[in-house]
N, C-alpha and C positions, 0 to 999 in steps of 0.2 A: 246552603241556600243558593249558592251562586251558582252551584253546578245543575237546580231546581229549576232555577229561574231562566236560565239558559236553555235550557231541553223545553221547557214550555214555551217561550218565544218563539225558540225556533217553528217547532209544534203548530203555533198562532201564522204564523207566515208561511207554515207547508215547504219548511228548507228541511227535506228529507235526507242528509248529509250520512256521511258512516262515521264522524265526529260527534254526531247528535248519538247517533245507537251508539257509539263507545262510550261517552259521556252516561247516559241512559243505564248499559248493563254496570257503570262502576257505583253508580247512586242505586242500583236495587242489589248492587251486593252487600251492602247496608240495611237496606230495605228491602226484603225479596218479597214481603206482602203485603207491601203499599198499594191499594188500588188505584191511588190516582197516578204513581209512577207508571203499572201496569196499563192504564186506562190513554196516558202519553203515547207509549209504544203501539196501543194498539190503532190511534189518531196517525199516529205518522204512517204506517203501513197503510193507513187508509188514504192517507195524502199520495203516496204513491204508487196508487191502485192496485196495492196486492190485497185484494179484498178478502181472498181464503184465509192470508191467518189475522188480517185482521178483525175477522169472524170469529175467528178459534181462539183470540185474547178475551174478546169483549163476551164469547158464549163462557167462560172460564169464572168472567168477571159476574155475570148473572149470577152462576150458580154461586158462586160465595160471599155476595153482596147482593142478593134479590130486592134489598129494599134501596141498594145505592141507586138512582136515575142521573144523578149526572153522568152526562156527554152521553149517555144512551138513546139520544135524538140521531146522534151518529151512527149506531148502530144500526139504528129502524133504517139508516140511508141504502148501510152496507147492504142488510136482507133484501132490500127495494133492488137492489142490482142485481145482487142474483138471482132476486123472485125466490126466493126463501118463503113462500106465504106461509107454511105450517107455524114458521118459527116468530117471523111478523107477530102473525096471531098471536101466539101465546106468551111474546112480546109485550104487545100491547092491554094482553089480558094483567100480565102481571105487574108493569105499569100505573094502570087504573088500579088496581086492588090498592098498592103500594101509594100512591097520592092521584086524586084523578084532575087538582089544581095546580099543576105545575105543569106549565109552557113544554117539558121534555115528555109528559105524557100526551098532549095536543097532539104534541110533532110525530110521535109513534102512531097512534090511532088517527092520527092525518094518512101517514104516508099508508098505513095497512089499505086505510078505502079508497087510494090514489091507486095502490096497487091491483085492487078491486076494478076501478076505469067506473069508479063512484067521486068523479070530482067537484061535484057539488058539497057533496059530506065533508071533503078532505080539505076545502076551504072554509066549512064552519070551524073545523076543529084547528087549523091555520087562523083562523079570527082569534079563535077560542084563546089561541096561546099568545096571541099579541095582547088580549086584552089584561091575560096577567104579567105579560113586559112587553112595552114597544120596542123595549131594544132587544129581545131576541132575532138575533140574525139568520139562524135558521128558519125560522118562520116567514121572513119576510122573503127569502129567496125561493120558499119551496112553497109558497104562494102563487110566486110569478111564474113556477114552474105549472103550479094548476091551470091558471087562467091562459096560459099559451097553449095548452091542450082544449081549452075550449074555446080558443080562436079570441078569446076577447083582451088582445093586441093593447089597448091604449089602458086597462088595468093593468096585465103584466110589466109595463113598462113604469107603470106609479111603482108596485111592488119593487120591482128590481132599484129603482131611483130610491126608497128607501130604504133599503138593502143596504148600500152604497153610502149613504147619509151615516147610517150606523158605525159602518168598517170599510173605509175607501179600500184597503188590500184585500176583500173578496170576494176572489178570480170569479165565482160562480155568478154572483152579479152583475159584474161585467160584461161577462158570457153572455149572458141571459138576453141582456139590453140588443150585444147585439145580432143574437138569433130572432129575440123580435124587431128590430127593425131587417133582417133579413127576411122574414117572413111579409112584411111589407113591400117589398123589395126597394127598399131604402140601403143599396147595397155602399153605397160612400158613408153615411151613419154605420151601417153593419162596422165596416172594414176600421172606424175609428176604434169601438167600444171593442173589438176583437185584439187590434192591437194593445189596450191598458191591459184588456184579460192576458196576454201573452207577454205582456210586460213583468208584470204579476205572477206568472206560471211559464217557466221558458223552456221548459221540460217536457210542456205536455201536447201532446202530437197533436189533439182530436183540435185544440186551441191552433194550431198555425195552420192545419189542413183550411178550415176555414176561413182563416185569414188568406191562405194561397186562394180560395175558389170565388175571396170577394174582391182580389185582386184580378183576377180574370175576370170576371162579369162587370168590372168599370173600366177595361180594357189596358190593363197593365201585364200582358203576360212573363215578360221579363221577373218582377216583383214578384207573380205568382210561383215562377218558377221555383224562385229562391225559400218562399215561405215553405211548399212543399219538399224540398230538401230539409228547413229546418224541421218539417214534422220527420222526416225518415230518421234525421239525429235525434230527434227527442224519443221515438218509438224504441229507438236500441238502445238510450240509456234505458230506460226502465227496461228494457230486458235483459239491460245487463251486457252487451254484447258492443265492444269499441267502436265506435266509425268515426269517419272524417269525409270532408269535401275538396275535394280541386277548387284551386282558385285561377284555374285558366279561362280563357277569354270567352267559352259559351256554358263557364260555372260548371261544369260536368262532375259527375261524380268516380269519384278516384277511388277509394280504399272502403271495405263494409270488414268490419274483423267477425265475420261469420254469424247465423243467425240468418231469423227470417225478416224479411223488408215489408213494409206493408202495401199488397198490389195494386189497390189503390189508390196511394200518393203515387207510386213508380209511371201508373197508368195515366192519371193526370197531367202529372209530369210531360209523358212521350203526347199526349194530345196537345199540351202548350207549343214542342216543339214543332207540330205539327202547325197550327196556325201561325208560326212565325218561319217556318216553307222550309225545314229544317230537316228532311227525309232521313237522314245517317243517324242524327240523334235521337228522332222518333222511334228509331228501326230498334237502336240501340238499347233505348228505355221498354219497348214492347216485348225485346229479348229476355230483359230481365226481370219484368212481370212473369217470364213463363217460367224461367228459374227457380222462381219461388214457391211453384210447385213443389218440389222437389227440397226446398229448402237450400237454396244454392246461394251462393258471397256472389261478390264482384270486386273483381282486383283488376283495376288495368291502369298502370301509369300515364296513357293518355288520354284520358279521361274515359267517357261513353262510345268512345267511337269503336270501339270492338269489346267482344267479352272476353272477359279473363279466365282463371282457375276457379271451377267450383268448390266449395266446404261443404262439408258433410254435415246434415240435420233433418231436420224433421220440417217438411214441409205444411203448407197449407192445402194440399191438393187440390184439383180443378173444382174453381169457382166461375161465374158468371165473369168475372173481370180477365180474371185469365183469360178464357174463352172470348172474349172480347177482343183482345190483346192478341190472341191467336189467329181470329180470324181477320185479323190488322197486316197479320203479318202473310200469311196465304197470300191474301190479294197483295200487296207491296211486292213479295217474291213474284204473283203472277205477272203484275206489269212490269218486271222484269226480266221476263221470261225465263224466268230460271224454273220449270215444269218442277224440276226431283222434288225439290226441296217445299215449294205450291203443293204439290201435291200429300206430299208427307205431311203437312200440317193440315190440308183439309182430311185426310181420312183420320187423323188426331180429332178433330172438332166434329166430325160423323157419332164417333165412340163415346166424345164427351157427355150426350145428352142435351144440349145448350144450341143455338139456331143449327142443328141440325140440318134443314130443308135448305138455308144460306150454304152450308157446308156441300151437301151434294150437288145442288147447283154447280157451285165454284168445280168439284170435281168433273162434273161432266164438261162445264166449257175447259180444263188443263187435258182430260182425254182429246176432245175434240181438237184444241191445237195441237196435241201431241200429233195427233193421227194426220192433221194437215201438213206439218212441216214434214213428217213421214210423207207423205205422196210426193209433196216438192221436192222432197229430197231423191225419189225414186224417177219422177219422172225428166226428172235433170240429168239424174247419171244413165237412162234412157239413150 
């Protein structure tokens, strides 16, 4: 029971540890068809967003327990992410058959007409489930998730506050509070409730990106900086993939043990650098937006200020941010006159698809100075 009671705690606070899954595979080799051991494993994978198997535990758990609904409110969450509607559906049908008064069937045939972009329905049936318990906690967060999509700001924020009232440790409420007061652009309230969410969840990238971009908008880009480096560490643990930070004097990023970076944070990143009149390190951060392309590390012992050795992976290939980042670096190279290298990067952003028309621009003004220094150059040695 001890070893029960431990894996579910953990579970309840989202501490996705590889001592939780040891602990976990040694109590179901006792129990290999306990659903609710199975039903744990497949909440933790959910805790740390491997959403596919934790689809592929709790679809397992359907077919052999149709009438079990606990924590199957969780499930309807997972479908909702991937947009699984077939499966939603027949979710929610099976569900209702199975009890149509119980708060976990609400929360399924909530999120199915959420999923619909029927949010009117999705808060009857969010009513629906509070009215057979106040204190279900899913209901009251995935409430405030309705009414933020219908703009109505000062209910999400009851929602989410009694969300909170229920389980002060859940991160989604937190969140919630302060996307909506970031939606008001209540960005010093945003940047509080973002930080307990991150308190709460210190792992999870999309939680400190946020927190970086509300530190920038109340003009701390220092701060910003640093929260978006914690998201690029939180990004590679859940992928699994080592990193670490420099602790030198302009924070720079030191060591990525391979893996892709998210472009971005890296991109935000080189634009903070940029408002604090930092050209090497912007240039630096803009480089390794385009890396990622390609799926490339960065290793340099002194920090950002030059690239390192690439690691072999599987890129994200050309996105808008790239492309962005590209045409960052075009023009930097151009007003540097360094034409090759100007140049090479606009007929790159020509081929992209992406400001194209910016892209030949820029080419025709690096021809035309080509061609001028070309004549100065001719009519001097004249």
């Amino acid at each position: 029971m001890n070893f029960i009671f431990q894996i579910y705690a953990s579970q309840e606070l989202a501490q996705c540890t590889d001592d939780i899954h040891t602990a976990l595979n040694q109590v179901l080799s006792f129990f290999p068809s306990s659903a609710f051991l199975h039903t744990q494993r497949a909440l933790l994978h959910y805790h740390s967003k491997d959403f596919d198997e934790s689809e592929s535990i709790f679809s397992n758990l359907m077919v052999s327990e149709p009438y079990r609904l606990d924590a199957m409110d969780n499930y309807s969450n997972v479908l909702y992410v991937l947009e699984n509607r077939p499966k939603l559906a027949f979710l929610a049908q099976l569900a209702t058959q199975a009890d149509k008064f119980r708060p976990e069937t609400c929360c399924i045939v909530g999120n199915y007409y959420s999923l619909q972009s029927e949010h009117e329905k999705a808060v009857m049936y969010f009513r629906r489930a509070l009215t057979l318990d106040r204190t279900f906690l899913s209901a009251w967060t995935l409430m405030g998730h309705e009414y933020v999509e219908m703009k109505n700001t000062h209910a999400a924020l009851e929602s989410y506050r009694r969300a909170v009232d229920v389980n002060r440790k859940d991160y989604r409420a937190w969140y919630g509070i302060g996307q909506t007061y970031e939606v008001l652009e209540m960005h010093s309230y945003a940047l509080f409730y973002y930080q307990r969410a991150a308190s709460l969840r210190p792992f999870d990238a999309k939680i400190w990106m946020a927190v970086g971009a509300c530190f920038a908008r109340v003009g701390k880009p220092q701060n910003a900086i640093r929260a978006y480096k914690r998201a690029l560490v939180a990004g590679s643990y859940y992928e699994g993939a080592g990193s670490s930070f420099g602790s030198s004097g302009s924070g720079s990023l030191r060591a990525l043990g391979g893996g892709v970076l998210d472009p971005e944070s890296l991109y935000q990143i080189a634009l903070l650098y940029e408002r604090l009149d930092d050209k090497d390190e912007c240039a630096a951060y803009m480089e390794l937006v385009l890396a990622q392309e390609e799926g490339a590390g960065f290793d340099d012992d002194d920090g950002a200020a030059a690239l390192g050795g690439r690691s072999q992976g599987q890129g994200v290939g050309v996105t808008p941010t790239t492309s962005r980042a590209r045409m960052w670096l075009a023009k930097h190279e151009f007003g540097k006159r360094n034409w090759q290298r100007a140049m090479e990067l606009a007929n790159e952003l020509c081929q992209d698809g992406v400001e194209v028309e910016d892209a030949k621009a820029l080419v025709r003004d690096i021809r035309a100075r080509i061609d001028s220094e070309r004549d100065t150059g001719g009519s001097s040695a004249r």
